[in-house]
N, C-alpha and C positions, 0 to 999 in steps of 0.2 A: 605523428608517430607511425603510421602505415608505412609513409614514404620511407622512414627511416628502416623499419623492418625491410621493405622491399629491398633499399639500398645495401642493409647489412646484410640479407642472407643469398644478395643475387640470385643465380639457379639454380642455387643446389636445394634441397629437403632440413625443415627445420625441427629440432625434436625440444618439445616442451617438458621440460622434469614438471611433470603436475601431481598435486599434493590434492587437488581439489576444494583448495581456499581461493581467499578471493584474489588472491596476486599472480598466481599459477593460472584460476580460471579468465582472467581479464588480457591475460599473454597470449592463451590461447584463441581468444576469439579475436583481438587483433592480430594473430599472428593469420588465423582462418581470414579476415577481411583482406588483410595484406598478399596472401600467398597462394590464397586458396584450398579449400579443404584435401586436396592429394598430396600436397606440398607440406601436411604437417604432421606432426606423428605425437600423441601422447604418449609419455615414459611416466610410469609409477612405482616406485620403489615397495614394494609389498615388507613390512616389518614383522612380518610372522604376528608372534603371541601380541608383538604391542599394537598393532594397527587393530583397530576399533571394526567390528565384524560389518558394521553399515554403510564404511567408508567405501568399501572394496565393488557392491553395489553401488553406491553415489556414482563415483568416478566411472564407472563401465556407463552408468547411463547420461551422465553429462556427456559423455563422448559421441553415444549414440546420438541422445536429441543434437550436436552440434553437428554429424556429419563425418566426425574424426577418429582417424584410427587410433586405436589404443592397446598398451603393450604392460604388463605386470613383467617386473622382472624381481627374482627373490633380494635378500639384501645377505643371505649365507653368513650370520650373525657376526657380520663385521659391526654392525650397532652397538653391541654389547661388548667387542672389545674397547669402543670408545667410551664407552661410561665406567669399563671399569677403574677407568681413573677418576672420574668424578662426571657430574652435569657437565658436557658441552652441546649444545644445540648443534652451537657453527659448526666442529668439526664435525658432526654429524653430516651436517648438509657439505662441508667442503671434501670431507675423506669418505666419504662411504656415500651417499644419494647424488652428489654431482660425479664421483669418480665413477658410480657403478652406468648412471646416464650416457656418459661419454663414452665408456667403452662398445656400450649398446650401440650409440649413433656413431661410433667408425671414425672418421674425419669429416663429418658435418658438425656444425656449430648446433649447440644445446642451448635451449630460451631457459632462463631464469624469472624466477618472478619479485627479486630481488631489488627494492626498493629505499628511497633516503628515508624510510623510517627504518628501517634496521640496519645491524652493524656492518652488516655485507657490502649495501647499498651504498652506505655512506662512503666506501673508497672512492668514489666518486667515476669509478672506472665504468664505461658502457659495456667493453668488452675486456676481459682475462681470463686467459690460460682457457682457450676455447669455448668459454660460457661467456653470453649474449642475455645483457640483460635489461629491455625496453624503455624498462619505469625506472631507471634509476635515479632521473632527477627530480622526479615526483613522489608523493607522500601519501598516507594510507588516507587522508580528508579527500585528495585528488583522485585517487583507485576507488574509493566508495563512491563518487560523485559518476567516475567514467561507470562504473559496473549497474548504477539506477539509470542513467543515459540509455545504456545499450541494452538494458533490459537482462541481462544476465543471469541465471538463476544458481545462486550459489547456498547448496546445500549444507543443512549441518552437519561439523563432523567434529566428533570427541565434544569437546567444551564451548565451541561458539563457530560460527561460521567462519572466521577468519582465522583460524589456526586448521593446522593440517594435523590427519587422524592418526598419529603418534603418540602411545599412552607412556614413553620411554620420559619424557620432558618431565613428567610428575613424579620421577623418581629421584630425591631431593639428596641423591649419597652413591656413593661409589656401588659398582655393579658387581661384586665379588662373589655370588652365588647366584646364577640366574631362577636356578628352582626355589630360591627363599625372596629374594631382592627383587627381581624380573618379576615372578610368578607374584607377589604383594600386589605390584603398581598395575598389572596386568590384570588380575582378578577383580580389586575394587574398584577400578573405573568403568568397567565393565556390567558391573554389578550395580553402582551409580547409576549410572544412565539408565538402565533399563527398568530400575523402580521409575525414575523421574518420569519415562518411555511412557511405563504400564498406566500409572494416575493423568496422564496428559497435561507435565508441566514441563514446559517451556521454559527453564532460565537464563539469565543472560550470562554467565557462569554457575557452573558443574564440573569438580572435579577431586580426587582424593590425591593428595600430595603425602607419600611416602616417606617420611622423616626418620630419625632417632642413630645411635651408634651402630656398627656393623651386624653386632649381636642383639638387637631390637626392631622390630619394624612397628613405626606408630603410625597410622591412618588420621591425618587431618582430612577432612571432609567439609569440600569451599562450596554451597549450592547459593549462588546469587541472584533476585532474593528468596529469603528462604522458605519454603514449605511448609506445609502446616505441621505440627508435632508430630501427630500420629504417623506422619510420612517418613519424621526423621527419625522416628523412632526405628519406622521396619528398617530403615537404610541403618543405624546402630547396630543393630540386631544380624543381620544376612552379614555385614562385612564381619561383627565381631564371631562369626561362626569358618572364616577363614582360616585354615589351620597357619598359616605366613605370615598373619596380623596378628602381632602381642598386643594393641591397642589401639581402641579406634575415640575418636574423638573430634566434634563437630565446631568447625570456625564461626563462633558468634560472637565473637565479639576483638577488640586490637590487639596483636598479637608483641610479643615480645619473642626473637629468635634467639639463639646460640650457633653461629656459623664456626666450623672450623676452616681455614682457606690454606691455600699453597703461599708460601711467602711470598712469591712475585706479586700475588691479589691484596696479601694484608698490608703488603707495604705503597700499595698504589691505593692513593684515596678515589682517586675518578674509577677503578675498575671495581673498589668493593661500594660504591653509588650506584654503578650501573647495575652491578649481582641487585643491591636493592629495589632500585625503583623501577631498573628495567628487564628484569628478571626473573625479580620473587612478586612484587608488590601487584604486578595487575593478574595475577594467577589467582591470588586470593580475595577471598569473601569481605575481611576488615584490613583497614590498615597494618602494616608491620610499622609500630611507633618505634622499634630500638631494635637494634641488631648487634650482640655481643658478638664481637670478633675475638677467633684464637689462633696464634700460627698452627699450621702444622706442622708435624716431626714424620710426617708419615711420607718420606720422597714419592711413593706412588700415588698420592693427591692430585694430582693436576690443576686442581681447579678449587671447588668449595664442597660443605657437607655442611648440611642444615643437624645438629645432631641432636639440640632441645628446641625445647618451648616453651612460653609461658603466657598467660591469656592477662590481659589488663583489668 
């Protein structure tokens, strides 16, 4: 893989979109073995309210201990024009944190960390539309396996190490008021973490997922596994003192959803499996056993909106 870097990026300066999870941090250090530490430049898209306050520290000092220069550049709430149509990750990372990368880096090629476990990966493409992306024909088994090899130290950020510190993803519905909508998913994850922080628990999942219709926000609260009562109680307690959150309520047990989606998702059974299993289902505490699907009528959907619930 070095070779290949060598080969793809020749002489010119390569710039890493890093996120500070393990796919971003594992490009960068072979990008450093391959090219050398002058040679590489960390780009990190800064998401204002939604980037998790710890994250912004991690990344400055992974860059440090590696030797690498590092650049924050704002994201001018192009984020939140894309969720106001609904959840998309991808365009997230295709229109707004790979566009704003690329501009940064000029006409030098931008590393990805972009892998055949995710949808990006999977085009099967090494290199498109000026992003360069190492690991594509390798899998997150093979990225954990290289990152314990080379000794890597990949920090947590937001809800586990391997996700990047975007609290925007837990907001399960259209972004139509960022000081009601935004300000929810922004404040109780926030708020999450840092009871977890305070007690000194560690889970392998933590996070408050944002649900309910336009005019509701309900707080699902996924801590896996779970804390002791009294823990969950103050985490009940602080979030339901949010003036944003009409309802807060704790993932204990399998869940039943009510998804509303954009016809092109309701009517594709492989795209509303993937919303399931690869989308909602590893975010959460218990299983999701059913997911009631509804078309939508609303042309500005894009995508899905999680808008009930219901506990098994």
């Amino acid at each position: 893989m070095l070779e290949d870097i060598k080969n793809t990026v020749k002489e010119g300066k390569l710039y890493v979109a890093f996120s500070g999870g393990k796919d971003s941090s594992l490009v960068a250090v072979l990008a450093k073995m391959a090219l050398g530490p002058e040679r590489v430049e960390l780009v990190t898209v800064d998401w204002g309210p939604y980037t998790y306050e710890k994250s912004r520290e991690i990344v400055r000092k992974f860059a440090q201990e590696n030797g690498l220069k590092h650049t924050f550049i704002p994201s001018n709430g192009l984020q939140e024009k894309v969720w106001r149509f609904g959840p998309s990750c991808n365009a997230c990372t295709r229109d707004v944190k790979t566009r704003l990368v690329k501009t940064y880096a000029g006409n030098h090629l931008v590393a990805s960390g972009a892998n055949a476990s995710d949808s990006w990966g999977k085009t099967g493409l090494k290199i498109f539309d000026g992003v360069y992306s190492p690991l594509y024909r390798i899998g997150k088994p093979e990225i954990n396996a290289m990152i314990g090899h080379l000794g890597i130290n990949v920090k947590k950020i937001g809800e586990s190490a391997g996700r990047e510190g975007c609290k925007l993803k837990h907001l399960l519905k259209m972004l139509i008021n960022p000081n009601y909508h935004g300000k929810a998913v922004s404040s109780t994850n926030e708020i999450l973490l840092d009871i977890l922080e305070k007690h000194g628990i560690k889970p392998k999942l933590a996070n408050v997922k944002i649900v309910g219709p336009l005019s509701k926000n309900i707080a699902l609260v996924n801590v896996k596994p779970s804390p002791p009562k009294r823990i969950m109680d103050e985490i009940i307690e602080k979030l339901s003192k949010e003036k944003v959150v009409d309802k807060v309520d704790i993932v204990d047990r399998p869940l039943k959803l009510v998804v509303l989606a954009n016809p092109s998702i309701y009517r594709n059974e492989e795209a509303r499996k993937w919303i399931k299993e690869g989308r909602l289902q590893p975010e959460f505490a218990f299983p999701i056993v059913e997911i009631e699907w509804r078309e939508s009528r609303n042309n500005k959907l894009r995508t899905f909106q999680v808008i009930d619930y219901s506990k098994e």
